[in-house]
FIZA-611986 format. One record per residue (C-alpha): residue number from 1; chain; z, x, y. Coordinates in steps of 0.05 Angstrom, whole numbers, padded with zeros to 5 digits. Layout:
<nodes>
<node NUM 'A' <Z X Y>>
...
</nodes>
This chain:
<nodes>
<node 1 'A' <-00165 01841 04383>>
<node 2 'A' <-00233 01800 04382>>
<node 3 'A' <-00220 01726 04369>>
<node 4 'A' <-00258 01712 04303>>
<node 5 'A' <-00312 01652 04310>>
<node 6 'A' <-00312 01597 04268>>
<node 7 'A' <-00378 01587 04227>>
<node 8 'A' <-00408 01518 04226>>
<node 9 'A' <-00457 01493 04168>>
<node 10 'A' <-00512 01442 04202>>
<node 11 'A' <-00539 01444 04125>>
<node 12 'A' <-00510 01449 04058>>
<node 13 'A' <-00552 01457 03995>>
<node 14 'A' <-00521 01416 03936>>
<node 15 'A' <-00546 01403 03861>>
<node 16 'A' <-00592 01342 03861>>
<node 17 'A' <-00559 01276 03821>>
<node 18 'A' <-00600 01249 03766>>
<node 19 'A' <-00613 01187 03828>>
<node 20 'A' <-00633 01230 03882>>
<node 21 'A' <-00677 01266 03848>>
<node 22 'A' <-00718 01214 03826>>
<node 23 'A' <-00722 01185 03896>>
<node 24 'A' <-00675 01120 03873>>
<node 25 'A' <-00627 01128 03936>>
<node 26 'A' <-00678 01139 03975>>
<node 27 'A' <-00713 01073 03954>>
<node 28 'A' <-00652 01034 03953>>
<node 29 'A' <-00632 01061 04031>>
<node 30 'A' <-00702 01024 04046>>
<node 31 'A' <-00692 00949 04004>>
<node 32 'A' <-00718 00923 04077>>
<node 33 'A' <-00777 00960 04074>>
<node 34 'A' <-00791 00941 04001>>
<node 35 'A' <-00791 00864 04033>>
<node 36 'A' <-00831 00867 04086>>
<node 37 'A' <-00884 00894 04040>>
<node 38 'A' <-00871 00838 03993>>
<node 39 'A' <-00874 00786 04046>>
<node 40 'A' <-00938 00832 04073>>
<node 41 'A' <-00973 00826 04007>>
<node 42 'A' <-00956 00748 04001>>
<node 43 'A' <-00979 00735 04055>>
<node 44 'A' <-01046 00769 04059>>
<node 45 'A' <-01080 00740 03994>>
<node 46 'A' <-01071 00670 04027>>
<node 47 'A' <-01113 00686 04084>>
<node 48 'A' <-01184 00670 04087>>
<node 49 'A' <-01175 00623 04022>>
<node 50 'A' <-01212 00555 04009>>
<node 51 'A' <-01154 00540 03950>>
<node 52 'A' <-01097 00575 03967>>
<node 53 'A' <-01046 00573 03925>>
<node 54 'A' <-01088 00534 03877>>
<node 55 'A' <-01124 00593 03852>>
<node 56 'A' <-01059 00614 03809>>
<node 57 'A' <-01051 00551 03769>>
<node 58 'A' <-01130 00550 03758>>
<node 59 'A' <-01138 00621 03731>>
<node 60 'A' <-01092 00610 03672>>
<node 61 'A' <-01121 00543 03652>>
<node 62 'A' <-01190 00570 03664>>
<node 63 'A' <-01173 00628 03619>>
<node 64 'A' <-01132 00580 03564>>
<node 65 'A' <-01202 00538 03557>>
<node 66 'A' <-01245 00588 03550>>
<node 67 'A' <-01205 00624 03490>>
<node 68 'A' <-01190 00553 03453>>
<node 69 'A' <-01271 00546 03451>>
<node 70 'A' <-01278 00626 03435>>
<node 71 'A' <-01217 00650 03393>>
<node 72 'A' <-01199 00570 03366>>
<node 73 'A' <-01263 00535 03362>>
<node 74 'A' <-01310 00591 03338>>
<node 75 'A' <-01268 00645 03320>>
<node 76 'A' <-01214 00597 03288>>
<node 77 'A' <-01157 00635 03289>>
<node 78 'A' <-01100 00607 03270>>
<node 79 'A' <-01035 00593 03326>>
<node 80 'A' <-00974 00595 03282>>
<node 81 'A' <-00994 00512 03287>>
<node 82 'A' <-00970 00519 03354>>
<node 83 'A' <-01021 00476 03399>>
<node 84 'A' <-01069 00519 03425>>
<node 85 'A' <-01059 00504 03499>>
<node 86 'A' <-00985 00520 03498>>
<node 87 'A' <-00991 00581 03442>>
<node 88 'A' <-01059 00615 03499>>
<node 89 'A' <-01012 00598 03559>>
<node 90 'A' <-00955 00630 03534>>
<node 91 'A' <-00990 00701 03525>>
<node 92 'A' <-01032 00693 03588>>
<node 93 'A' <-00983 00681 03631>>
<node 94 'A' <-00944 00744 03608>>
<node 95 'A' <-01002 00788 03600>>
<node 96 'A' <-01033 00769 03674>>
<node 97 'A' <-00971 00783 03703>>
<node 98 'A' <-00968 00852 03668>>
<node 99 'A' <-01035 00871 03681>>
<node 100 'A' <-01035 00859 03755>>
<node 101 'A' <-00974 00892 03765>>
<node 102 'A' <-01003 00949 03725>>
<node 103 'A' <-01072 00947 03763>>
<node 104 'A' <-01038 00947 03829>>
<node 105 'A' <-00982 01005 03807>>
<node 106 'A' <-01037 01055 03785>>
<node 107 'A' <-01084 01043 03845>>
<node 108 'A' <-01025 01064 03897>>
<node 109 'A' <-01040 01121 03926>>
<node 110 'A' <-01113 01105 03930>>
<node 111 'A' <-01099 01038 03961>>
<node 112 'A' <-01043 01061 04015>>
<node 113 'A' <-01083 01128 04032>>
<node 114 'A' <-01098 01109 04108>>
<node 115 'A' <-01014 01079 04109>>
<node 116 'A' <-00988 01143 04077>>
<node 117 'A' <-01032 01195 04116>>
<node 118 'A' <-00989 01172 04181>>
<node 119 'A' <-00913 01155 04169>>
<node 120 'A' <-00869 01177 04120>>
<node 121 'A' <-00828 01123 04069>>
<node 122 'A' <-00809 01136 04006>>
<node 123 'A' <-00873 01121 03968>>
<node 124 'A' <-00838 01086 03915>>
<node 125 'A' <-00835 01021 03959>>
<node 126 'A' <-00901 01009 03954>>
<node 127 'A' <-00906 00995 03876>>
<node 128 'A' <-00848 00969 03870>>
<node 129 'A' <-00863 00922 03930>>
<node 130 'A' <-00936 00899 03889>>
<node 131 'A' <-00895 00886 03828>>
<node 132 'A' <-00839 00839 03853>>
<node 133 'A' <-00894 00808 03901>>
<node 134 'A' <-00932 00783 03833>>
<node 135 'A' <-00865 00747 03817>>
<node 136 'A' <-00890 00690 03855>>
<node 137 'A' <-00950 00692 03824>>
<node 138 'A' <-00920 00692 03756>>
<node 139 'A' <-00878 00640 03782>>
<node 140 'A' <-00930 00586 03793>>
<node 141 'A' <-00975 00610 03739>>
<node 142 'A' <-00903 00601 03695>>
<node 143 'A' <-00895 00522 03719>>
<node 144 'A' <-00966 00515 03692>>
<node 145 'A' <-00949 00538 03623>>
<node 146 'A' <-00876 00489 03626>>
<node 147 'A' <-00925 00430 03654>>
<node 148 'A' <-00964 00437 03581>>
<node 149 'A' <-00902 00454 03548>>
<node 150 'A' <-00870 00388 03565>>
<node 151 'A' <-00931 00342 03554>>
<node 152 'A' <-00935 00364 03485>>
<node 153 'A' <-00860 00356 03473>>
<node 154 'A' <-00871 00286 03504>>
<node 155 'A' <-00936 00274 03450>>
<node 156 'A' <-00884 00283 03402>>
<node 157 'A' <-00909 00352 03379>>
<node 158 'A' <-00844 00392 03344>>
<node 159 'A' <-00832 00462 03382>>
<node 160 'A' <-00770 00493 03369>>
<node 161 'A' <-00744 00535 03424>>
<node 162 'A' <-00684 00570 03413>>
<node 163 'A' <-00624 00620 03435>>
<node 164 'A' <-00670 00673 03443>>
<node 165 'A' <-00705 00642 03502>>
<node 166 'A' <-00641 00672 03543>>
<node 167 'A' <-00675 00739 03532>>
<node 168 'A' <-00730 00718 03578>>
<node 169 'A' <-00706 00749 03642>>
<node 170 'A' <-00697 00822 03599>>
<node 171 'A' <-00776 00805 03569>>
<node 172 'A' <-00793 00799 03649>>
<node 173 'A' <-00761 00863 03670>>
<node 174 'A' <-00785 00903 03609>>
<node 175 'A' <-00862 00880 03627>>
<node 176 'A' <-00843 00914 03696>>
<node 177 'A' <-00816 00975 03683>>
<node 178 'A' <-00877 00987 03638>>
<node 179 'A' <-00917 00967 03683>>
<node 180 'A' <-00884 00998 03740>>
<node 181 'A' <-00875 01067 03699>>
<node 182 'A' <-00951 01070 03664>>
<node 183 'A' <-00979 01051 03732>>
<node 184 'A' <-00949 01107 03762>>
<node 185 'A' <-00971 01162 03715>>
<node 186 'A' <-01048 01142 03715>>
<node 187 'A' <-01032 01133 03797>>
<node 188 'A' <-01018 01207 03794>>
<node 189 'A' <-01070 01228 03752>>
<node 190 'A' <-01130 01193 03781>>
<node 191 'A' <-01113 01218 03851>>
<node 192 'A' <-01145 01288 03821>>
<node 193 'A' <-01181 01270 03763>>
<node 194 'A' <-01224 01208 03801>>
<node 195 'A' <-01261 01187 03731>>
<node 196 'A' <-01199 01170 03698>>
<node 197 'A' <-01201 01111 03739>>
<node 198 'A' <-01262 01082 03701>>
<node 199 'A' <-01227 01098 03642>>
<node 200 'A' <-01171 01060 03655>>
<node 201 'A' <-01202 00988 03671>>
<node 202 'A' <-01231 00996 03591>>
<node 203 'A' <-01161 01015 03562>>
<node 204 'A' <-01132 00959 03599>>
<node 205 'A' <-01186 00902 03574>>
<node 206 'A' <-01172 00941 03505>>
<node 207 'A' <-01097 00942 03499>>
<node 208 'A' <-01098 00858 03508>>
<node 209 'A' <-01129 00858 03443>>
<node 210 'A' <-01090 00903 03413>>
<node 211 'A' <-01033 00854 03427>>
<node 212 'A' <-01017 00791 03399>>
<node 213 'A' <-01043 00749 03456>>
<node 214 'A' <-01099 00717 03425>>
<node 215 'A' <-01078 00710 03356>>
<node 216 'A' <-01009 00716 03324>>
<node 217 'A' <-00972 00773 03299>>
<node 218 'A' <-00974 00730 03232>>
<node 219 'A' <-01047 00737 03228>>
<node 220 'A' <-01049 00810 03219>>
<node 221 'A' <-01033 00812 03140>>
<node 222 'A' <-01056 00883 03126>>
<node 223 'A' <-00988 00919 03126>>
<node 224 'A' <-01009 00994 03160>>
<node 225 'A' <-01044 00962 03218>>
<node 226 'A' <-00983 00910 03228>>
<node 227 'A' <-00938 00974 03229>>
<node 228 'A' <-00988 00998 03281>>
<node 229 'A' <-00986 00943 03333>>
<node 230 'A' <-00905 00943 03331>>
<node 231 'A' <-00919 01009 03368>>
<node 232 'A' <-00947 00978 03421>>
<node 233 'A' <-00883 00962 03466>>
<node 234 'A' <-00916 00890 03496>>
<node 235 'A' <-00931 00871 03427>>
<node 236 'A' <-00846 00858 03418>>
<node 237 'A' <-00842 00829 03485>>
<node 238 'A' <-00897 00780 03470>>
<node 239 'A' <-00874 00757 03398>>
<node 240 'A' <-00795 00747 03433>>
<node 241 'A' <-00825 00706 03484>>
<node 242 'A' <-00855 00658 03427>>
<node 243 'A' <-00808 00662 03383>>
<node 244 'A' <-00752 00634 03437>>
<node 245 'A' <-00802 00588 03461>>
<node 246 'A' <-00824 00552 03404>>
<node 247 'A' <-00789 00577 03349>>
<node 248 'A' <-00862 00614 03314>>
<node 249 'A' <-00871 00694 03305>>
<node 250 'A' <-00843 00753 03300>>
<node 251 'A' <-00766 00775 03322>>
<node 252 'A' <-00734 00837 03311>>
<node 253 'A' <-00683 00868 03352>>
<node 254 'A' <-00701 00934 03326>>
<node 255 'A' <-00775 00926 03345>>
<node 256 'A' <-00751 00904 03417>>
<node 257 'A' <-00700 00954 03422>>
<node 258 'A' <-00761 01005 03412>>
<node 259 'A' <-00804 00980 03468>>
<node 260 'A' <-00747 00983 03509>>
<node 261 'A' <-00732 01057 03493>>
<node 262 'A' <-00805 01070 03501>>
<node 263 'A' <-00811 01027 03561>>
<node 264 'A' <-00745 01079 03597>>
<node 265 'A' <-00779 01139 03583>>
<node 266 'A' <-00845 01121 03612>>
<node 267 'A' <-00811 01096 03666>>
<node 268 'A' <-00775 01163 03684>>
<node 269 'A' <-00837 01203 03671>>
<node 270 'A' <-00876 01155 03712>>
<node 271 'A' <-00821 01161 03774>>
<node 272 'A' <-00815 01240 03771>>
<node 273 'A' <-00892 01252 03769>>
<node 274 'A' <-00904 01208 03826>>
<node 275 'A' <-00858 01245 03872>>
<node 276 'A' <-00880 01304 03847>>
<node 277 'A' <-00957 01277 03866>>
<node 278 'A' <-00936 01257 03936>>
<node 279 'A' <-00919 01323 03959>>
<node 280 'A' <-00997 01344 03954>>
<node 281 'A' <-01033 01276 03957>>
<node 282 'A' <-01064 01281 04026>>
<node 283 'A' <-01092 01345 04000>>
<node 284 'A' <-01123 01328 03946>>
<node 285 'A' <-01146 01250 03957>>
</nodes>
């Protein structure tokens, strides 16, 4: 009687987990990769510099001048009388930091073309890599706005901040998972549709004004366009960031507990058409 031979599987074919499919596994398997492109990017936008560093802690100051004489001096629009150097800094700082991380998240596949067209990653480390890099960045630009903070605390000048400056670490990883997750859907779509990409530099410049970054949420007194702007998910981060930091604004937990449910699902959609893009990028770039 024959002798019946075992069958061996080399391969077995399982249901994805929620994880895996999105490529989070993956991504976490590679955590070294993810920092050698961070220390890559450091690294690079310090070479060939006259200022270094310096440029980080001039931007923000250059920026905070130029809106006191604009939005304070002409304009006159009113800070919550919170001093306009600290009140500017506060939403620059933030708002830099998101739209950098943004700028670089949507231009990845465009940007890492030449890198992805020869070795295989998981193309999730490099945004993820451009937005922790800009944590230094944020860092330094961040000691700027404490430097002001404290000199008009010293003056005498009566800030309140509060409790709700705790949250600051959950404001900081909200700004990235929108940007992260928004960058990552217009990444996808302006690999095909190239003009989107002009299109996206105006809704950028745009969407600052539409959030309280200039001006206070305070200052918007007609009630429908108030309800408006709380749709905007930055426009809670911002007011939480102000209201813990100097005791002015606007706080809601409900209002933050939106942007953060809006912040998730972009986030998701972002991921899952981004690996769905890879598959036929070097086709179609």
């Amino acid at each position: 009687m024959a002798k019946t031979q075992e069958t061996y599987w080399t391969t077995e074919i399982t249901p994805q987990s929620f994880a895996k499919g999105l490529g989070l596994k993956e991504l976490w398997a590679k955590k070294y990769l993810i920092w050698l492109f961070i220390k890559r990017d450091i690294t690079v936008q310090y070479k060939q510099t006259i200022f270094g560093m310096g440029w980080y802690f001039i931007s923000p100051l250059f920026t905070m001048f130029m809106y006191i004489v604009v939005f304070g001096r002409i304009a006159g629009i009113p800070t919550d009388d919170i001093p306009q150097p600290v009140f500017y800094l506060s939403g620059i700082c933030l708002w830099e930091y998101f739209s950098t991380c943004l700028t670089d998240a949507a231009g990845t596949f465009q940007t890492n073309a030449a890198l992805f067209g020869k070795v295989y990653f998981p193309r999730l480390v490099a945004p993820v890599s451009k937005v922790i890099s800009k944590m230094f960045r944020f860092s330094l630009q961040l000691v700027t706005f404490v430097f002001v903070y404290v000199l008009y605390v010293i003056k005498g000048v009566n800030l309140h901040p509060n409790w709700y400056l705790l949250l600051f670490p959950v404001l900081i990883l909200m700004i990235q998972c929108l940007a992260l997750g928004l960058g990552l859907i217009i990444s996808s779509a302006t690999t095909k549709y190239r003009d989107l990409t002009n299109f996206f530099g105006v809704f950028v410049s745009l969407w600052m004004y539409a959030t309280p970054i200039v001006y206070p949420l305070s200052y918007v007194t007609n009630p429908t366009l108030h309800k408006i702007m709380l749709f905007n998910p930055m426009t809670a981060i911002i007011e939480t960031f102000k209201y813990g930091a100097y005791g002015a604004g606007e706080f809601s937990w409900t209002a933050l507990a939106y942007s953060a449910g809006i912040i998730f699902v972009l986030l998701i959609i972002g991921i899952a058409m981004f690996n769905r893009k890879q598959k036929f990028f070097i086709d179609t770039i």
